[in-house]
N, C-alpha and C positions, 0 to 999 in steps of 0.2 A: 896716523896723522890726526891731530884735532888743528880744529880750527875757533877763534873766538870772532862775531864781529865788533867792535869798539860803536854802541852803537849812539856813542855822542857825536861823535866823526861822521858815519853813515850818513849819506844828505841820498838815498835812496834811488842814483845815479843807474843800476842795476846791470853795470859790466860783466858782476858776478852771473845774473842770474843767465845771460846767453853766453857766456865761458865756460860754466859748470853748473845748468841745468839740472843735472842730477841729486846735486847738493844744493842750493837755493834759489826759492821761489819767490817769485812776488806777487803778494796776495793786495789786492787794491790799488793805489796812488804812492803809499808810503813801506806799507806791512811790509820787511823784507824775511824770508824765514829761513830760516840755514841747520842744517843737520851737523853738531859738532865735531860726532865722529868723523871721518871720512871715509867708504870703502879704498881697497887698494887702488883700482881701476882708475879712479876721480884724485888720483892724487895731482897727476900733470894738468890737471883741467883746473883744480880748485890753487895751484901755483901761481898757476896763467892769470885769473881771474883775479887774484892778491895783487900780484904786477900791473895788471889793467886797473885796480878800483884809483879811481882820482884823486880818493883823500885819505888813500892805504888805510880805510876801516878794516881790514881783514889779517888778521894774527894769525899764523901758521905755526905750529910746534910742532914738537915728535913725542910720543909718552917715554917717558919715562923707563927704566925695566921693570920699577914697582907697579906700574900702573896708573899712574898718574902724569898727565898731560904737564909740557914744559911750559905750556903757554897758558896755565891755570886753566883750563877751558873748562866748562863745569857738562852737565849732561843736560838731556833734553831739547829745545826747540829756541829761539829766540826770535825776539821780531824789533824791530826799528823804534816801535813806539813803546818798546819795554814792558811787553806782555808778552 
């Protein structure tokens, strides 16, 4: 599973980060940080938490069989204020 957040939409609400803890934190007031990948385990938690966000910032895909993510999801770390 990858996940992207849409982070024009984000308004930093942070549903996510007490649904799926494991996958996003919230660093400060705004900074939300989200791990793309997902492990297995976090897949029902980071669902829940997609369901829960109030202004559906959180894109959910499946890869690909190539390896590449359906929901364009790219790699690395993201954060709210697009750093």
């Amino acid at each position: 599973m990858q996940i992207v957040v849409d982070l024009n939409r984000c308004q930093g609400y942070a549903q996510c980060v007490f649904l799926a803890p494991r996958v996003f934190e919230l660093h400060g007031e705004e900074a939300l940080m989200y791990a793309p990948a997902v492990p297995g385990e976090q897949h029902e938690h980071v669902r829940r938490a997609a369901a829960a966000c109030p202004v559906q910032a959180i894109l959910v895909g499946e890869p690909a069989g190539d390896g590449v993510a359906s929901s364009g999801a790219g790699d690395g770390r993201a954060g709210v204020d697009g750093r």
